[in-house]
N, CA, C and O atoms as CSV, one atom per row, in Angstrom:
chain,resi,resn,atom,element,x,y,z
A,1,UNK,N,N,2.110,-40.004,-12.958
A,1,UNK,CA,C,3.192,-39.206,-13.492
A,1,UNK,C,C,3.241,-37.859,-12.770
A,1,UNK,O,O,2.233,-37.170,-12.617
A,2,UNK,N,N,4.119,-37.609,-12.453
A,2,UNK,CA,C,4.730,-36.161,-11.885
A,2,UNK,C,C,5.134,-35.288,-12.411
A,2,UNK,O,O,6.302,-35.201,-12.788
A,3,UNK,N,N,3.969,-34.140,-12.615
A,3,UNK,CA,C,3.905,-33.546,-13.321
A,3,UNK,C,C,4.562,-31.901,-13.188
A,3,UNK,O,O,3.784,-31.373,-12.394
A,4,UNK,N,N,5.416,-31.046,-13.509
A,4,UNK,CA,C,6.164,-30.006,-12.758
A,4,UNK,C,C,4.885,-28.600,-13.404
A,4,UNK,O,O,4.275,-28.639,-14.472
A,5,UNK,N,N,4.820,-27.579,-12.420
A,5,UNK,CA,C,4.386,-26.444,-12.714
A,5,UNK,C,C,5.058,-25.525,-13.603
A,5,UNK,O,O,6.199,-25.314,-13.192
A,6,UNK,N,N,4.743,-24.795,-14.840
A,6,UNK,CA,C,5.376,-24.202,-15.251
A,6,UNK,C,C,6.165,-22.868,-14.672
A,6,UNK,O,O,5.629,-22.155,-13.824
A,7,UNK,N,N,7.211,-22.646,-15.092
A,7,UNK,CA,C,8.137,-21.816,-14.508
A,7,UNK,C,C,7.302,-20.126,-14.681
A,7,UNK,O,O,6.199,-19.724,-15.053
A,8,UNK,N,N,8.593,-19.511,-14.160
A,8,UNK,CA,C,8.388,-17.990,-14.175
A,8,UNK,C,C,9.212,-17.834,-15.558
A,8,UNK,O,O,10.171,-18.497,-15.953
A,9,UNK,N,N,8.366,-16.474,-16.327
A,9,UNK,CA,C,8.951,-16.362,-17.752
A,9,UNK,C,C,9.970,-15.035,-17.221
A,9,UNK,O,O,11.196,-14.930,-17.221
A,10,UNK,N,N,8.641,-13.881,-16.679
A,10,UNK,CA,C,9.009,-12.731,-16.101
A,10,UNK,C,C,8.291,-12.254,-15.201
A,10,UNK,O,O,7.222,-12.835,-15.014
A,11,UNK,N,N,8.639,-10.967,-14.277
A,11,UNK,CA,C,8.186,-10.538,-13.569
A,11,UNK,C,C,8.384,-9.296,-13.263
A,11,UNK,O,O,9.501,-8.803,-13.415
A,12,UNK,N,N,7.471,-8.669,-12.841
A,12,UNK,CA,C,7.627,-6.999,-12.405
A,12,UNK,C,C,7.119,-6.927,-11.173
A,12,UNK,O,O,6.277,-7.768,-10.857
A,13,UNK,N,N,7.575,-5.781,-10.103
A,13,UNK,CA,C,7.317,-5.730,-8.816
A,13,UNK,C,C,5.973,-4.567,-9.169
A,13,UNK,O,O,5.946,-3.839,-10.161
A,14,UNK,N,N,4.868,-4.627,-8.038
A,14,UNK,CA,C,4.064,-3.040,-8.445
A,14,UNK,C,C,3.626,-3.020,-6.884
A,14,UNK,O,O,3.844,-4.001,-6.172
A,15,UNK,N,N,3.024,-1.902,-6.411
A,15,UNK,CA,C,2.686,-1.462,-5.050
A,15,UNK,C,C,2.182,-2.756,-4.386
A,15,UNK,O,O,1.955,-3.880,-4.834
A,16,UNK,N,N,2.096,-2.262,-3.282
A,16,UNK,CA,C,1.511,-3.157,-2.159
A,16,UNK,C,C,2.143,-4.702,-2.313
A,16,UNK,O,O,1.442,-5.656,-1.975
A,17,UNK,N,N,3.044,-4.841,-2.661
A,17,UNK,CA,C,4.322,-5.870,-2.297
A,17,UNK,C,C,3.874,-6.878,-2.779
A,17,UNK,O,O,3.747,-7.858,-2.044
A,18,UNK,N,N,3.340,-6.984,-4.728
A,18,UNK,CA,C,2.659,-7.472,-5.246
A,18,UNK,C,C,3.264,-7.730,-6.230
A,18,UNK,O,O,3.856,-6.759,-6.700
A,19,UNK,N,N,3.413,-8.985,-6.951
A,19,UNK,CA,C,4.373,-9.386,-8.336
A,19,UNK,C,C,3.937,-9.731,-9.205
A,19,UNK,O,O,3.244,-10.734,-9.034
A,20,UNK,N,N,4.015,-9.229,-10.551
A,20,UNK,CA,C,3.163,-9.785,-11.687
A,20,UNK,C,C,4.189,-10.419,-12.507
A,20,UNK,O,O,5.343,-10.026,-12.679
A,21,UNK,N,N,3.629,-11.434,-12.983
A,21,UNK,CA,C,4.374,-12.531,-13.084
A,21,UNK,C,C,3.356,-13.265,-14.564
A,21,UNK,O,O,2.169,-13.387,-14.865
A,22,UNK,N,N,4.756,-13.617,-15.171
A,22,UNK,CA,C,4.290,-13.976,-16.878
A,22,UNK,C,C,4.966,-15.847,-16.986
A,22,UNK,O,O,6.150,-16.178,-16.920
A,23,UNK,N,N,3.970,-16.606,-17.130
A,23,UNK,CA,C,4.807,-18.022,-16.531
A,23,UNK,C,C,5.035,-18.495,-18.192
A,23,UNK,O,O,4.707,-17.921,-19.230
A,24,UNK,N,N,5.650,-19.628,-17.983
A,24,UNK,CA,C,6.435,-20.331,-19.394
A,24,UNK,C,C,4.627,-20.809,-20.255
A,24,UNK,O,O,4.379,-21.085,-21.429
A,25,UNK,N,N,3.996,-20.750,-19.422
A,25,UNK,CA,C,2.610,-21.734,-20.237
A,25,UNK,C,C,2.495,-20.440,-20.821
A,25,UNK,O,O,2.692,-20.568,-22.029
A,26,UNK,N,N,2.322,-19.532,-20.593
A,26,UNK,CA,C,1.663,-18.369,-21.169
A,26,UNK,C,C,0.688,-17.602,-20.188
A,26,UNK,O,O,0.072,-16.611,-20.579
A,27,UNK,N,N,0.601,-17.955,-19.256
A,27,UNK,CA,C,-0.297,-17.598,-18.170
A,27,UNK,C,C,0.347,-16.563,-17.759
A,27,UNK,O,O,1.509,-16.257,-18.028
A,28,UNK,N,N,-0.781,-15.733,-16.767
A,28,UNK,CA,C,-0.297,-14.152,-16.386
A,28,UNK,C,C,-0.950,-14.273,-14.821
A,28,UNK,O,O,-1.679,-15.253,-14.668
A,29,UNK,N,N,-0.794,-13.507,-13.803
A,29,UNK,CA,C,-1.195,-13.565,-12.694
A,29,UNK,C,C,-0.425,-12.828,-11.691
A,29,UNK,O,O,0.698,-12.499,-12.074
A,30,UNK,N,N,-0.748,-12.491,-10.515
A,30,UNK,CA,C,-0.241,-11.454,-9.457
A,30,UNK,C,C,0.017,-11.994,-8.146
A,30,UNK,O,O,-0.914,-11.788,-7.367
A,31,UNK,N,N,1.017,-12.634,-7.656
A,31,UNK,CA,C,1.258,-12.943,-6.110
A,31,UNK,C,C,1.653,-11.451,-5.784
A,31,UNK,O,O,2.138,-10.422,-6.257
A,32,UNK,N,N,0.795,-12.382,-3.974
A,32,UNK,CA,C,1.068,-11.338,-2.906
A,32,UNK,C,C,2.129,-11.541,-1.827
A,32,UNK,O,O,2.231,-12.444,-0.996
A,33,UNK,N,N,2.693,-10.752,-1.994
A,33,UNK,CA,C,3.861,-10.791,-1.299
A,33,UNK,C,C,3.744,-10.861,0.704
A,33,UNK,O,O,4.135,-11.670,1.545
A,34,UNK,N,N,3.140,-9.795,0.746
A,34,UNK,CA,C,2.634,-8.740,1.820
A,34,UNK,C,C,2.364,-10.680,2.960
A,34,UNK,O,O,1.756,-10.277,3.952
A,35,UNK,N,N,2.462,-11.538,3.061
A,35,UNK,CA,C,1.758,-12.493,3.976
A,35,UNK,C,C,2.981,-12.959,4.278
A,35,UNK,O,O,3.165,-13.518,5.359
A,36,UNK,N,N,4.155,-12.770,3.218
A,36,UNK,CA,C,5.836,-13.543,3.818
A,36,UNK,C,C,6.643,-12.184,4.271
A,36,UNK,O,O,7.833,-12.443,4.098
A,37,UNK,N,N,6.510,-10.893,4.760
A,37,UNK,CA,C,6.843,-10.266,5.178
A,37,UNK,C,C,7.385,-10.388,6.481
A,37,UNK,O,O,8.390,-9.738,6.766
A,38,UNK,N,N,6.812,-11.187,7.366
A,38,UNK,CA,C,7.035,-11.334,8.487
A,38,UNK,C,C,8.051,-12.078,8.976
A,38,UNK,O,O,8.551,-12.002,10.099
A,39,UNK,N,N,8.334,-12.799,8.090
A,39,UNK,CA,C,9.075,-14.126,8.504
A,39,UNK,C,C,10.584,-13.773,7.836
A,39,UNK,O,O,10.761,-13.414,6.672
A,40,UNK,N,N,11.716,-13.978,8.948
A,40,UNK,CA,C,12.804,-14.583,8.812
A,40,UNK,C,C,12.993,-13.272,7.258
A,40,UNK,O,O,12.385,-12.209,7.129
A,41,UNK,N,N,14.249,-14.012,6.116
A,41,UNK,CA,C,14.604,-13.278,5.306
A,41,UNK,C,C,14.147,-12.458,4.516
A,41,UNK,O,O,14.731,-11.608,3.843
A,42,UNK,N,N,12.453,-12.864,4.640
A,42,UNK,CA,C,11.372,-12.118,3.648
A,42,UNK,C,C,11.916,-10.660,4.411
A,42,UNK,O,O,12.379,-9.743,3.732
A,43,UNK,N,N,11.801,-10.580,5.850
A,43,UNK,CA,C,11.840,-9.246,6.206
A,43,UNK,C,C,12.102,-8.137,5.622
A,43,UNK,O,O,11.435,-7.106,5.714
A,44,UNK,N,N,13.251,-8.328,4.890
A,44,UNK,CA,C,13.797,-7.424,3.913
A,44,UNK,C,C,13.058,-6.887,2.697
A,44,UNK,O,O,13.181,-5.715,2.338
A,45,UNK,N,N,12.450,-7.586,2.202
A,45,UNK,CA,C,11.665,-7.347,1.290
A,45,UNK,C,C,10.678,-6.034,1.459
A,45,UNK,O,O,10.339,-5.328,0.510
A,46,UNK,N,N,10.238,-5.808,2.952
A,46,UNK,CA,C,9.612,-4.455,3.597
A,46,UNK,C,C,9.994,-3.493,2.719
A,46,UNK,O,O,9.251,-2.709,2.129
A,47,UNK,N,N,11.828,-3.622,2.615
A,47,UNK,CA,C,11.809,-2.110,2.033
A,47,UNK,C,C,11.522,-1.842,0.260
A,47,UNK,O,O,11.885,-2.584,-0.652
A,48,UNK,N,N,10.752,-0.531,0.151
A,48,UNK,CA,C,10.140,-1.257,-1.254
A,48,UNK,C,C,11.230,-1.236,-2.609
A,48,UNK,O,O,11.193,-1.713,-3.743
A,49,UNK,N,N,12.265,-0.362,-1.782
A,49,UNK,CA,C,13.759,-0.360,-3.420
A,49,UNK,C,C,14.250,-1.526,-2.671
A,49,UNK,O,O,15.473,-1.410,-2.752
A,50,UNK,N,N,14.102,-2.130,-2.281
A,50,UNK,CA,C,14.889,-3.579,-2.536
A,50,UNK,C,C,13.557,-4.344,-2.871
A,50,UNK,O,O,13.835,-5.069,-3.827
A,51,UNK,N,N,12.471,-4.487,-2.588
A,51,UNK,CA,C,11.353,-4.853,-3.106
A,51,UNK,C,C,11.496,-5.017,-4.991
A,51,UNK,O,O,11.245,-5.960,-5.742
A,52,UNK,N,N,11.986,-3.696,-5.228
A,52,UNK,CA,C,11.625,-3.405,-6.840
A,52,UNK,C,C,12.715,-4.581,-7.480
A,52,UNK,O,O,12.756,-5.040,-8.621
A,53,UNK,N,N,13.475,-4.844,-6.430
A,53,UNK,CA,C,15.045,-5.112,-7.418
A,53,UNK,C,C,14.456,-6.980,-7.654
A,53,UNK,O,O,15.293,-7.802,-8.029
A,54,UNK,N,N,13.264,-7.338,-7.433
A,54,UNK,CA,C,13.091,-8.762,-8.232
A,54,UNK,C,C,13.673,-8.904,-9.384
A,54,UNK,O,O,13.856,-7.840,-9.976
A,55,UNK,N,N,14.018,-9.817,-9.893
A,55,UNK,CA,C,14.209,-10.417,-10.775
A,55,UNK,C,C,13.652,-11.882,-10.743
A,55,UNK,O,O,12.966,-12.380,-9.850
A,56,UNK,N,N,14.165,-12.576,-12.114
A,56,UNK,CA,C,13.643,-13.862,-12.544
A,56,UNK,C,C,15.522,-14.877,-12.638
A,56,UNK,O,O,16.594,-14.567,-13.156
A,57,UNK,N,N,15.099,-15.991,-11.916
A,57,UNK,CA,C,16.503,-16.740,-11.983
A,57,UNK,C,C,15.946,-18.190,-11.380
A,57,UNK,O,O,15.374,-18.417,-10.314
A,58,UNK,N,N,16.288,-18.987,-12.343
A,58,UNK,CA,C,16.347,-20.129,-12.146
A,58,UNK,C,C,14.710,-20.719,-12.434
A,58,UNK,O,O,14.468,-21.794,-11.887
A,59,UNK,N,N,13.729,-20.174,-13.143
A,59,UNK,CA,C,12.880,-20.426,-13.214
A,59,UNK,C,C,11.567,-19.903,-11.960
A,59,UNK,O,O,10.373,-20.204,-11.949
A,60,UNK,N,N,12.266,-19.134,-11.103
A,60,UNK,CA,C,11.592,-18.451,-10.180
A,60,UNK,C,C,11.895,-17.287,-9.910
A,60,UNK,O,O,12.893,-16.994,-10.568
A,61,UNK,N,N,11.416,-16.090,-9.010
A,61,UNK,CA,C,11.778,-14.697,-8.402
A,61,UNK,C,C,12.672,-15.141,-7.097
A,61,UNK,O,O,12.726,-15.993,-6.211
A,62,UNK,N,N,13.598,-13.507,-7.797
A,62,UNK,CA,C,14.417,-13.946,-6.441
A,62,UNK,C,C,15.291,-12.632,-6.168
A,62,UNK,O,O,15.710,-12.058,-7.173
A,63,UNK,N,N,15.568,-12.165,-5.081
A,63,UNK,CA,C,16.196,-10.709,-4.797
A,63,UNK,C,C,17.916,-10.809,-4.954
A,63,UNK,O,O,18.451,-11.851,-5.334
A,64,UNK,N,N,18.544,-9.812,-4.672
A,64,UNK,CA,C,19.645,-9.698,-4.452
A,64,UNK,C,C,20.517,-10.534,-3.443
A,64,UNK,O,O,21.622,-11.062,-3.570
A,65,UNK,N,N,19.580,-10.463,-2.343
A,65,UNK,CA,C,20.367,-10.930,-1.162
A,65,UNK,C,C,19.846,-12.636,-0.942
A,65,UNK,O,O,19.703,-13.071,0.201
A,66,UNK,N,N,19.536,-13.702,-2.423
A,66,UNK,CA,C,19.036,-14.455,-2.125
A,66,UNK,C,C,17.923,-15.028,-1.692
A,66,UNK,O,O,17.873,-16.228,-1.960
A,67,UNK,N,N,16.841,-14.520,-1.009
A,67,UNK,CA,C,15.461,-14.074,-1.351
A,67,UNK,C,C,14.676,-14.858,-2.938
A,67,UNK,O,O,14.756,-14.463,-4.101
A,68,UNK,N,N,13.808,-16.310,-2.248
A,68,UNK,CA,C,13.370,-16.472,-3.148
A,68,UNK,C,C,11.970,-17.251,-2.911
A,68,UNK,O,O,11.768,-17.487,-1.720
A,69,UNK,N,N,10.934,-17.713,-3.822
A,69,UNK,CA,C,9.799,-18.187,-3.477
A,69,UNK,C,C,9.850,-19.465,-4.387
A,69,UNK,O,O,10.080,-19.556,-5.593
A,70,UNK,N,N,9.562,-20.439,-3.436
A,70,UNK,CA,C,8.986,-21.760,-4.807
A,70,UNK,C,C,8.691,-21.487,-6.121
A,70,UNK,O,O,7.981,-20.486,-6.215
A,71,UNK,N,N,8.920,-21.912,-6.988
A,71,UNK,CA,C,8.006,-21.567,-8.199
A,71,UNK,C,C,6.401,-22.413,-8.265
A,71,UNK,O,O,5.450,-21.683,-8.543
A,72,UNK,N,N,6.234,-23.256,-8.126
A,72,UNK,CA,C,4.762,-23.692,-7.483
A,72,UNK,C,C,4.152,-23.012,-6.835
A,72,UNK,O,O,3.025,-22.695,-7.213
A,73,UNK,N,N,4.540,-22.656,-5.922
A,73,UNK,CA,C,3.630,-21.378,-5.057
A,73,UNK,C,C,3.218,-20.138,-5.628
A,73,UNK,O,O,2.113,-19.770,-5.229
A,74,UNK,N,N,3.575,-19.665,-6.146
A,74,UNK,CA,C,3.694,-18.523,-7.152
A,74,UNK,C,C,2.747,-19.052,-8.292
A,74,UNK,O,O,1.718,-18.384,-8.391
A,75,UNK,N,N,2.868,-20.169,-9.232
A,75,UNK,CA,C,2.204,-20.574,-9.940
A,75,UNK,C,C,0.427,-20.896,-9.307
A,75,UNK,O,O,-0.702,-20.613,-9.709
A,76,UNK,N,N,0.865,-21.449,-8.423
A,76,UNK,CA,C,-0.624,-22.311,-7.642
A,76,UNK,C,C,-1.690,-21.250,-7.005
A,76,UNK,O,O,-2.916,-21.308,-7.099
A,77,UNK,N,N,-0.870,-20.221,-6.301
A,77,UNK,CA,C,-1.631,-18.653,-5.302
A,77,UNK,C,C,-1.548,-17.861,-5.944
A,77,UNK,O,O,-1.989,-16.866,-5.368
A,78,UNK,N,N,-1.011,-17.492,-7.504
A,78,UNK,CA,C,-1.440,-16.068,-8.075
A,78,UNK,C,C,-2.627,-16.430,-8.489
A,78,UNK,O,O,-3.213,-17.512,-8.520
A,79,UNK,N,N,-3.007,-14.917,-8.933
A,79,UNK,CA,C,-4.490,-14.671,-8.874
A,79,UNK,C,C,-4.469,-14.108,-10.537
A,79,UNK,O,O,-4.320,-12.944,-10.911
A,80,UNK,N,N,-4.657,-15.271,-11.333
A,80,UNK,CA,C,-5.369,-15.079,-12.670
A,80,UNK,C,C,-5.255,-13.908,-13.353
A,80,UNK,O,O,-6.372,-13.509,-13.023
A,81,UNK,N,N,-4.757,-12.862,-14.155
A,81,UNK,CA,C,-5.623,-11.953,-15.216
A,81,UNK,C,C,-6.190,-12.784,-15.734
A,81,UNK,O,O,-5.969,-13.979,-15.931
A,82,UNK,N,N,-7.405,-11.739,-16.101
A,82,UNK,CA,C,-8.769,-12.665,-16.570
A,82,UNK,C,C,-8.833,-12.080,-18.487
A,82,UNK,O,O,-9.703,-12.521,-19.238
């Protein structure tokens, strides 16, 4: 059975291009942004007021200009509050 990762509930942007992120299970945890910087549309993300302007849509983060990350990935590579 195929099983789906739970979604993004919410999220807040905080320094160093880092997202804290509240998922549908109840889980809490922090992706790093700072490693998709380089690439293609992430670029944008550099600047940190468009950085701040995350939001939550569609069950994942995602910017203004379209800008968005798997929700699995996010679920699978954040890093726990303990």
């Amino acid at each position: 059975m195929n099983r789906m990762n739970p979604r993004v509930k919410s999220v807040q942007s905080e320094p160093n291009y880092r997202l804290r992120i509240v998922f549908t299970d109840g889980q809490c945890g922090v992706f790093d942004c700072s490693p998709l910087l380089d690439f293609g549309v992430f670029r944008e993300l550099r600047e940190p007021g468009y950085f701040r302007k995350v939001t939550v849509s569609n069950g994942t983060v995602s910017w203004p200009n379209e800008q968005d990350i798997c929700p699995d990935t996010l679920y699978e590579e954040s890093v726990r509050d303990r």
